[in-house]
C-alpha positions, 0 to 999 in steps of 0.5 A: 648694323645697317638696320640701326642706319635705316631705323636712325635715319627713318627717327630723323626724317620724322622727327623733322617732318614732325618738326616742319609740320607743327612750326608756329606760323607768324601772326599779324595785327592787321585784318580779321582773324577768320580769314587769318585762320583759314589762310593758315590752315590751307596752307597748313593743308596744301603743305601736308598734301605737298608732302604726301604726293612727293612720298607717293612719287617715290614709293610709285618710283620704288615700285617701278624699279621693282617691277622692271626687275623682276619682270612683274608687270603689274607692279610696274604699272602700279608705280607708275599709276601712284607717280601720277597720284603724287604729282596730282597730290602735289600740284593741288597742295602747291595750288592750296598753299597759293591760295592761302598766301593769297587769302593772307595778302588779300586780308592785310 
């Protein structure tokens, strides 16, 4: 029974990450099209890259906790290193997602 619990909610978390990610983004009239177009994909970039470090900060978590369990030291430090990863992978989409806004308001 709680297998069916763990496979409905990794069915919902992909089906909205599916969702979020694949969201129409509004268009505008102003300003030139090419750099509308880059502006939207390096926010689309930076989102994704958002994404990924914040589940690379969990499962370096995950095996953190694993590894202080059973006394496995490697894997501890593993974790560890893949938390750093995450939080890296998420201060450059923040930084991409910046820079596309910026890019948007520039071209208006």
């Amino acid at each position: 029974m709680k297998t069916l619990v763990w496979l409905s909610a990794g069915v919902g978390l992909g089906l909205a990450a599916y969702l979020i990610f694949n969201a129409p983004t509004p268009q505008y009239a102003t300003g030139s099209e090419d750099v509308e177009d880059a502006a939207g994909s390096a926010a689309g970039w930076g989102t994704r890259q958002s994404a990924s470090g914040v589940g690379n900060n969990v499962l370096g978590r995950v095996k953190e906790g694993l590894g202080n369990l059973t006394g496995n030291d490697r894997l501890a430090n593993e974790g560890l290193g893949d938390q750093v990863a995450g939080s890296a992978q998420q201060t450059v989409g923040k930084f991409a997602q910046a820079a596309g806004q910026t890019l948007h308001d520039l071209n208006r």
